[in-house]
C-alpha positions in Angstrom: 0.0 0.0 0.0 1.7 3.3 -1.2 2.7 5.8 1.6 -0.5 8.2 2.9 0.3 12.1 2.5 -1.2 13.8 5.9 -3.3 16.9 4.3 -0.3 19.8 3.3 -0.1 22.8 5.5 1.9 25.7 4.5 5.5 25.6 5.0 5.3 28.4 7.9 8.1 30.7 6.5 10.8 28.0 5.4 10.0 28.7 1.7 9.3 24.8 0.9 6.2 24.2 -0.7 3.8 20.8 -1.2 5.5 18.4 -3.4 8.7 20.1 -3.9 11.8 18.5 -4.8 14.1 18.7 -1.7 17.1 17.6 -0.2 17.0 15.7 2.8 20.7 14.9 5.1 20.9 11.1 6.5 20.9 10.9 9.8 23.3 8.5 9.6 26.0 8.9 6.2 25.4 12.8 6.6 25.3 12.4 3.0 22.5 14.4 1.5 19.4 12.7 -0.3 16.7 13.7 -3.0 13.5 13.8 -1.6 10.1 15.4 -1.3 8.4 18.1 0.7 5.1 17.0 2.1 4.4 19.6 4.8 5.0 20.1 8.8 3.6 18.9 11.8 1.2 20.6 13.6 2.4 24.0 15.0 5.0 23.8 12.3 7.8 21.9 14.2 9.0 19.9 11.8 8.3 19.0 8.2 7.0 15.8 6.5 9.4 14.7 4.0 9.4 11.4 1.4 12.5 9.8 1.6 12.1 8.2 -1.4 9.4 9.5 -3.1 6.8 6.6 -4.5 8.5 4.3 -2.3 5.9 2.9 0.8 6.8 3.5 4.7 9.6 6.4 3.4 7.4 9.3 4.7 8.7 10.3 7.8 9.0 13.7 10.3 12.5 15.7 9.9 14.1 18.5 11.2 14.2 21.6 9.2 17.9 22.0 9.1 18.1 18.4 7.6 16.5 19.3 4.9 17.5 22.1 1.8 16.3 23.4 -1.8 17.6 21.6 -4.5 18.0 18.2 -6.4 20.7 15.8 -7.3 21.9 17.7 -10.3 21.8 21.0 -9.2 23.2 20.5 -5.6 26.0 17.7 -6.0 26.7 15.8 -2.6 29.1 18.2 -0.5 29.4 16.0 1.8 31.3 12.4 2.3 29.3 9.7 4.2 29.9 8.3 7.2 30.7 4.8 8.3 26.9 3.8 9.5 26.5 2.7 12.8 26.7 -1.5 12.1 23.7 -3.4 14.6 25.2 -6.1 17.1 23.7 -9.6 16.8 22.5 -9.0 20.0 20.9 -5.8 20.7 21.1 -4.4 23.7 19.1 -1.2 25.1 21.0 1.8 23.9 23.6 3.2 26.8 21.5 6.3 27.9 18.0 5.8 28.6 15.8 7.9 30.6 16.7 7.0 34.7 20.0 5.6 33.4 23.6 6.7 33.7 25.6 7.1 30.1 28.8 5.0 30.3 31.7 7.2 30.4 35.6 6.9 30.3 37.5 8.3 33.4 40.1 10.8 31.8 42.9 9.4 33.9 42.1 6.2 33.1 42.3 6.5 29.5 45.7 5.7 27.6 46.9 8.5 25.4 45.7 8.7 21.9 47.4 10.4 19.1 46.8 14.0 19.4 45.9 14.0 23.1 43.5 11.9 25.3 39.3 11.2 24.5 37.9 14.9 24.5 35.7 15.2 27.3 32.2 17.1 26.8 33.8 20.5 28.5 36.7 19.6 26.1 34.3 20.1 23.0 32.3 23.3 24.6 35.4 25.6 25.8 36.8 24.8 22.1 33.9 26.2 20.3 33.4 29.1 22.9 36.7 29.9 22.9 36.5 30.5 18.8 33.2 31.4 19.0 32.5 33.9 21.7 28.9 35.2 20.9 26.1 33.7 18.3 27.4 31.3 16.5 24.7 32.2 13.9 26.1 36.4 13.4 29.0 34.9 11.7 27.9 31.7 9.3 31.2 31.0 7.6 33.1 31.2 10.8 30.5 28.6 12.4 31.4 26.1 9.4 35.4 26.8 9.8 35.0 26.1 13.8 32.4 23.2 13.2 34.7 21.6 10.5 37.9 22.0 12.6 36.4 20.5 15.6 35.0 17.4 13.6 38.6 17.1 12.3 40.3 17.3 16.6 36.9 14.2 17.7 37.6 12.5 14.8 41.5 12.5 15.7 41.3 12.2 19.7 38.1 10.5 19.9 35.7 11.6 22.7 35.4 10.5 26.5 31.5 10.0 26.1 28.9 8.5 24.2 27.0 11.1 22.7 23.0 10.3 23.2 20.6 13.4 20.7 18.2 14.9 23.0 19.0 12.4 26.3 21.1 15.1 28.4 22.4 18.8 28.9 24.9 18.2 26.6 22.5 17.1 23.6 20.9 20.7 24.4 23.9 22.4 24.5 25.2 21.1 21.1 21.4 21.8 19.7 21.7 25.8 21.1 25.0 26.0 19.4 24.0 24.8 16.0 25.5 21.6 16.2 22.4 19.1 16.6 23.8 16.8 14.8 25.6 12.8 15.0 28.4 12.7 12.9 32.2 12.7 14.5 30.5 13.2 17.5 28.9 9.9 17.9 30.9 7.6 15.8 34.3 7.9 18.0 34.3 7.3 21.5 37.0 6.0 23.2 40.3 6.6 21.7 41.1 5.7 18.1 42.1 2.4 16.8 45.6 1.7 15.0 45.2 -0.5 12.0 46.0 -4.2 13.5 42.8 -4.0 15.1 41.0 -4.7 11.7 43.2 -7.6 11.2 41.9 -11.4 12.0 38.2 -13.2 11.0 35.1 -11.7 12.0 31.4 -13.2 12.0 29.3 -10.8 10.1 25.4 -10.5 11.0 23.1 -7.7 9.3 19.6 -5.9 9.8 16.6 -4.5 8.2 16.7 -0.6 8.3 13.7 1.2 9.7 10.9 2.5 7.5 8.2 5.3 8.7 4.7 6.9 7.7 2.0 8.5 8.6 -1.5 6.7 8.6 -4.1 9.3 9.4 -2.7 10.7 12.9 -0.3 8.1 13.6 3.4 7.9 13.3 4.1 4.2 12.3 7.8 2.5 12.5 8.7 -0.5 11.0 11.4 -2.6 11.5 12.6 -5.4 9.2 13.9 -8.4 10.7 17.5 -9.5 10.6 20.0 -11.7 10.6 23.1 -13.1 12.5 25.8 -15.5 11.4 25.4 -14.4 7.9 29.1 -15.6 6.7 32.6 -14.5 8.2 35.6 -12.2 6.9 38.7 -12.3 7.3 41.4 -9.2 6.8 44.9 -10.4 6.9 47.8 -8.1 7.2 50.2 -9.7 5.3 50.1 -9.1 1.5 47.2 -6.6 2.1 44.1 -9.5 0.8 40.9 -10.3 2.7 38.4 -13.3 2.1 34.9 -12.9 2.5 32.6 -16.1 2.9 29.0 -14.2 2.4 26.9 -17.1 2.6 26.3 -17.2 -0.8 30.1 -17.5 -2.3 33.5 -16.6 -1.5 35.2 -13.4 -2.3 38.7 -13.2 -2.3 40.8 -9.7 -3.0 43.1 -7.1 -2.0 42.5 -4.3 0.5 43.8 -0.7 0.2 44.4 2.0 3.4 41.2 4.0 4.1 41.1 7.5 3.2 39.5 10.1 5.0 36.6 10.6 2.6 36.1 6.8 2.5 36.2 7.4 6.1 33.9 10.3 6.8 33.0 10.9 10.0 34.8 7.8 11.3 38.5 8.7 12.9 41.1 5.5 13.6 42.2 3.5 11.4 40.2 1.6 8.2 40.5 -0.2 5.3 38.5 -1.0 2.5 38.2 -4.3 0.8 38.2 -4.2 -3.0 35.6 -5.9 -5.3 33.5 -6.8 -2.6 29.9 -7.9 -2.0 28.1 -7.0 -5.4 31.7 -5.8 -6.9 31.5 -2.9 -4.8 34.2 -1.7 -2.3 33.3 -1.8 0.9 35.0 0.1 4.1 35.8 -2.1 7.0 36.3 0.0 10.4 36.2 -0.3 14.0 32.8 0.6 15.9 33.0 3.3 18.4 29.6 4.0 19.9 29.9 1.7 22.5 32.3 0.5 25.2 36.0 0.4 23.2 37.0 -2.7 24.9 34.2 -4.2 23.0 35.5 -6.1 19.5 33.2 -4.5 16.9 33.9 -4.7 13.3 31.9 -2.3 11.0 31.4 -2.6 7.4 29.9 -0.5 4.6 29.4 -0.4 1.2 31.8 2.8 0.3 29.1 4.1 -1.7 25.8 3.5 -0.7 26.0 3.3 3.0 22.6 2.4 3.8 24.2 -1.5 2.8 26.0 -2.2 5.9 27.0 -5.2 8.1 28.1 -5.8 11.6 30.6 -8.2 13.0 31.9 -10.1 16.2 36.0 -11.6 16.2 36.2 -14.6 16.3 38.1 -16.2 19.2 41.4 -17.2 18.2 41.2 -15.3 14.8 43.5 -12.9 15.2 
């Protein structure tokens, strides 16, 4: 059944109109994504977007800054995706929920990374302030040099937190400041890893992405059901090659280092495995949105990160 439009209201002084070709930025990638204006919610909070338009369960709410004018052709992708965040086997309740304590990282008690230690949360507010005294919004360009330059120093030392939107002051704080946003932020915590972490076989397990609409006056989620032990990969250090048993053939190739645009908004070390899954390269990296002692191996299709797969080591595969 094809996705219900709620009836269009206005687009209260945001200059979108009903059935507009728009832009829309991935929570995730923080790639941006052609899409279409539906309308807002009540009161005008946020607007109604399709995802992908003529595609059922991709209407969803959005933010207003996640979305812009434009289309594919005329507003080329400006910005490189992100690692996504890869779903454990076994999903447990996110770190921060409401009553509960976010897991953090002593600052004494964590080693030295390259460029310094984790950046704690007054870390990341006295290094904006400090550049940016007043209203981050008098002085546009500045905000993107600061914002761009402090993505750069997370993505480098990591952070000393798990970054949780909207759960605590600090989600506020980044929200007043223009910065309500995931990437660097919450893709690096704990300090980053060298490259011999990748190495050694890994079980790879993958799920369903969320969908959402709207049916009348409901909000409606769906998620698709996924999949553990779906094969194993293995990245091997010496002569650079990896093997990839996906369940449904092997794949055997070479793997080259990660670059930061292959990167994104991931910092440590990655690599990305050539000729993949569906001939595709494919960036293999280390998850960082939980506990750092945990052995998490993240992989994406370089370009198309919405394909994605998590994995566990494999004792004794190192």
């Amino acid at each position: 059944m094809a996705a219900k439009k709620p009836a269009a209201a206005p687009a209260a002084g945001n200059g979108f109109k009903v059935g507009q070709t728009i832009q829309w930025r991935d929570r995730i990638t923080g790639q941006w994504q052609q899409g279409e204006f539906v309308g807002e919610t009540p009161g005008g909070k946020q607007p109604i977007i399709l995802q992908r338009p003529g595609e059922p369960g991709s209407q969803t709410a959005y933010t207003w800054d996640g979305i812009r004018a434009g289309t594919d052709d005329d507003m080329p992708n400006a910005n490189p995706a992100v690692p996504p965040l890869p779903v454990k086997p076994t999903a447990r309740p996110t770190p921060a929920q409401p009553g509960k304590p976010v897991p953090r990282i002593p600052g004494a008690a964590v080693p030295d990374a390259p460029g310094g230690k984790p950046l704690t949360e007054d870390d990341i507010k006295k290094f904006f302030t400090d550049r940016i005294p007043g209203k981050w919004s008098d002085d546009p360009e500045k905000f993107r040099q600061v914002k761009a330059e402090l993505d750069a120093l997370i993505k480098k030392r990591g952070t000393a937190f798990i970054y949780n939107t909207g759960l605590n002051d600090f989600g506020d704080w980044l929200s007043a400041h223009g910065m309500g946003y995931e990437g660097p932020i919450s893709h690096n915590y704990g300090p980053p890893n060298d490259q011999n972490w990748l190495f050694g076989s890994w079980v790879t397990s993958k799920t369903g992405l969320p969908v959402h609409w709207v049916e009348g006056d409901k909000r409606i989620t769906w998620q698709e059901i996924g999949a553990s032990k779906t094969g194993t990969v293995t990245i091997s250090k010496d002569g650079k090659s990896y093997r990839w048993d996906t369940g449904q053939g092997i794949i055997e190739g070479k793997w080259h280092e990660a670059s930061p645009e292959e990167m994104g908004d991931q910092g440590g070390a990655g690599v990305v495995l050539e000729n993949a899954k569906g001939g595709e390269p494919w960036v293999a990296f280390k998850y960082r949105a939980s506990n750092p002692d945990e052995e998490w191996l993240g992989l994406a299709e370089v370009n198309r990160r919405s394909v994605r797969e998590g994995a566990m080591r494999i004792p004794g595969g190192h």
